[in-house]
C-alpha positions in Angstrom: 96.9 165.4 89.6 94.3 163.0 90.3 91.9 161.4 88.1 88.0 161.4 88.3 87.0 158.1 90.3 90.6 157.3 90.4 91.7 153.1 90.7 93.9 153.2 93.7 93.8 149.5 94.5 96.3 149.0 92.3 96.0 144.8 92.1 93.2 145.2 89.5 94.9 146.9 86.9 97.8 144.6 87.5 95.2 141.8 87.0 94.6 143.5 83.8 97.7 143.9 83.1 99.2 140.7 83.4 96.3 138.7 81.6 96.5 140.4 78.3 99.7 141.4 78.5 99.6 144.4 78.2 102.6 147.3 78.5 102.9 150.7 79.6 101.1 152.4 82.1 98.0 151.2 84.3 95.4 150.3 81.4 92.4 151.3 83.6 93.0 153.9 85.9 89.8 155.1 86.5 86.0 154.1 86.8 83.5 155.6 84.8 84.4 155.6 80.7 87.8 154.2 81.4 86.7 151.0 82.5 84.4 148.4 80.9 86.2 144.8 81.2 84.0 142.3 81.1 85.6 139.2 81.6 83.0 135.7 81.3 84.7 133.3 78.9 83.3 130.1 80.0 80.1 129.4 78.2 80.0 125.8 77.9 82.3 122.8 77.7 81.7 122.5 73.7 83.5 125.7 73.5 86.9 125.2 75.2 88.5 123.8 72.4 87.1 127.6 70.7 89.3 128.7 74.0 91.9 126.8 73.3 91.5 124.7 75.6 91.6 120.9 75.7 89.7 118.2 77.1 90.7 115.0 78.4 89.9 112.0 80.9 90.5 108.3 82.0 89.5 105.5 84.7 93.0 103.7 85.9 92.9 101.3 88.2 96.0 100.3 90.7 95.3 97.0 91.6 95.4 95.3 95.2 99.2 94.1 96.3 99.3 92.2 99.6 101.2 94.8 102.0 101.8 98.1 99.8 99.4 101.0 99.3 98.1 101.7 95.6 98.9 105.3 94.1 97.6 106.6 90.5 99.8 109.8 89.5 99.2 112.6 87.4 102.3 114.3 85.9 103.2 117.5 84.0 107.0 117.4 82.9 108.4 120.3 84.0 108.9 121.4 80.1 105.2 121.1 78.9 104.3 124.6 79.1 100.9 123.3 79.8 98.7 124.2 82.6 96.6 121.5 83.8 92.8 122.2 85.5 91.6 119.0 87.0 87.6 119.3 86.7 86.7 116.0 88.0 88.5 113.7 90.3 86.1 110.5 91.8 87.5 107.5 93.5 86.2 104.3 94.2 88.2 101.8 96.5 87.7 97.6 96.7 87.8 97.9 100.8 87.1 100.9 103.2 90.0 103.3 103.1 91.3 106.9 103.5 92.5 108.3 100.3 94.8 111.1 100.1 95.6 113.5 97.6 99.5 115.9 97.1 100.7 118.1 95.2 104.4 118.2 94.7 107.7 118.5 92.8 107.4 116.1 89.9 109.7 113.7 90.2 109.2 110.1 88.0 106.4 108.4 86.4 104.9 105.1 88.4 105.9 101.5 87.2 102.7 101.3 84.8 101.5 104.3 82.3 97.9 104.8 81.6 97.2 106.9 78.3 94.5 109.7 77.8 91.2 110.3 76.2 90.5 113.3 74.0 86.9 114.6 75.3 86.5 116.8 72.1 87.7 115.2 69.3 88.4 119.3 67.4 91.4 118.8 69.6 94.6 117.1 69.4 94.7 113.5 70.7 97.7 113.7 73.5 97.8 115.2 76.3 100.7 116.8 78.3 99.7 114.8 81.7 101.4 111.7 81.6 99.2 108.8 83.9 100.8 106.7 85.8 100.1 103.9 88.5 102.0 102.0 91.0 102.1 100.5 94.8 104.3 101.1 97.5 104.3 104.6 97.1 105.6 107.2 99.9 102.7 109.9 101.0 103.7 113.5 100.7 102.3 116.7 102.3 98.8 116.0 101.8 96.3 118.9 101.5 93.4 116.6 100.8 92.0 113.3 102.2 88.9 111.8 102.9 87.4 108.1 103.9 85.9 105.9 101.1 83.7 103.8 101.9 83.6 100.3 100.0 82.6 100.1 97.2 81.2 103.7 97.1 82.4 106.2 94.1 83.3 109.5 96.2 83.9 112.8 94.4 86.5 115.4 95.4 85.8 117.7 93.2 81.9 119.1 94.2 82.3 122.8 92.1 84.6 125.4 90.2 86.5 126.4 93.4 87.9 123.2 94.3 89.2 122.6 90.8 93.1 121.7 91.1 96.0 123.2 89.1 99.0 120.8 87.8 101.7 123.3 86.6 104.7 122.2 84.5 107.1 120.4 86.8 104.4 119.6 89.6 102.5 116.2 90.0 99.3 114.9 92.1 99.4 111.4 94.0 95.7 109.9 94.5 96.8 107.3 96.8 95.0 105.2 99.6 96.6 104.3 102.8 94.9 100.9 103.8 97.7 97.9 102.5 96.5 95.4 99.5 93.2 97.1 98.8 92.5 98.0 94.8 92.2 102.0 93.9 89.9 103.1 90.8 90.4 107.5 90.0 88.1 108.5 87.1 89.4 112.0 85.9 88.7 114.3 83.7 90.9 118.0 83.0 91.6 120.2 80.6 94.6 121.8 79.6 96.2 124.3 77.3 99.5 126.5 76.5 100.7 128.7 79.3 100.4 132.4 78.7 104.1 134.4 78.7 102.5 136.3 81.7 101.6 133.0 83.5 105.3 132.0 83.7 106.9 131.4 87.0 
């Protein structure tokens, strides 16, 4: 028999579902009384750590190297547990360039490691991304690029929707393609403990 305003798109209550983990039948399967979620978390930066999550960032800098490209790499082992949001992501180059930005199957750290910053000092002081940088480093699929000018701090990041995710196991290259030509990323992310319903 059906119910009173009756849910039958059935993605919402799987939505539901999934993100409190909830078992059993559809939790909201009608409008009206049934159905009241409310779902606005995100208040303010000083209460992610309330959230649990953490907040971290870092400037590295992959220096100039006569004939090889220069590549900063963020990496989360594939064991972490630990989702990764990438909030802020602005890169400065010494010469005008096109930097590119993949995501892919983690694979190795670079040749130099660059530590993290605790943003909320509540929190614990290391992070799951490991930093890295390096030259002569092979481009992947790249979903991202843009040209730099000089000199010229460019942001990829402008708003919420072009945040990126770094799952466990999966790492992103910054890297520019003009030869012997320095590559500063500031960053900043946050990053707490995956959810059993997040799993892959």
């Amino acid at each position: 028999m059906a119910l009173f305003n009756e849910i039958l798109t059935g993605r919402y209550n799987r939505f539901l579902q999934k993100l409190f983990q909830m078992k059993g039948e559809a939790p909201a399967p009608q409008l009206a009384s049934e159905i009241s979620t409310t779902f606005a978390f995100f208040n303010g930066v000083e209460n992610r750590f309330i959230e649990t999550w953490n907040r971290f960032g870092n400037t590295l800098i992959a220096g100039a190297v006569a004939a090889q490209n220069s590549c900063v790499r963020m990496r989360n082992p594939a064991g972490s547990n630990v989702i990764a949001v990438v909030e802020k992501l602005t890169v400065t180059n010494g010469a005008t360039d096109v930097v590119t930005i993949n995501n892919q199957i983690a694979d190795a750290n670079l040749g130099t490691l660059g530590g993290s910053i605790r943003l909320d000092f509540r929190q614990a002081s290391g992070s799951a991304i490991i930093l890295s940088l390096g030259n002569n480093v092979a481009g992947g699929s790249n979903f991202a690029g843009s040209g730099v000018t000089a000199n010229v701090a460019y942001d990829f990041i402008g708003f919420e929707e072009q945040e990126l995710t770094i799952l466990p196991g999966d790492q992103l290259d910054i890297r520019n393609v003009v030869v012997n030509n320095a590559l500063r990323v500031s960053m900043i992310w946050r990053e707490r403990a995956l959810e059993e319903s997040e799993l892959k």
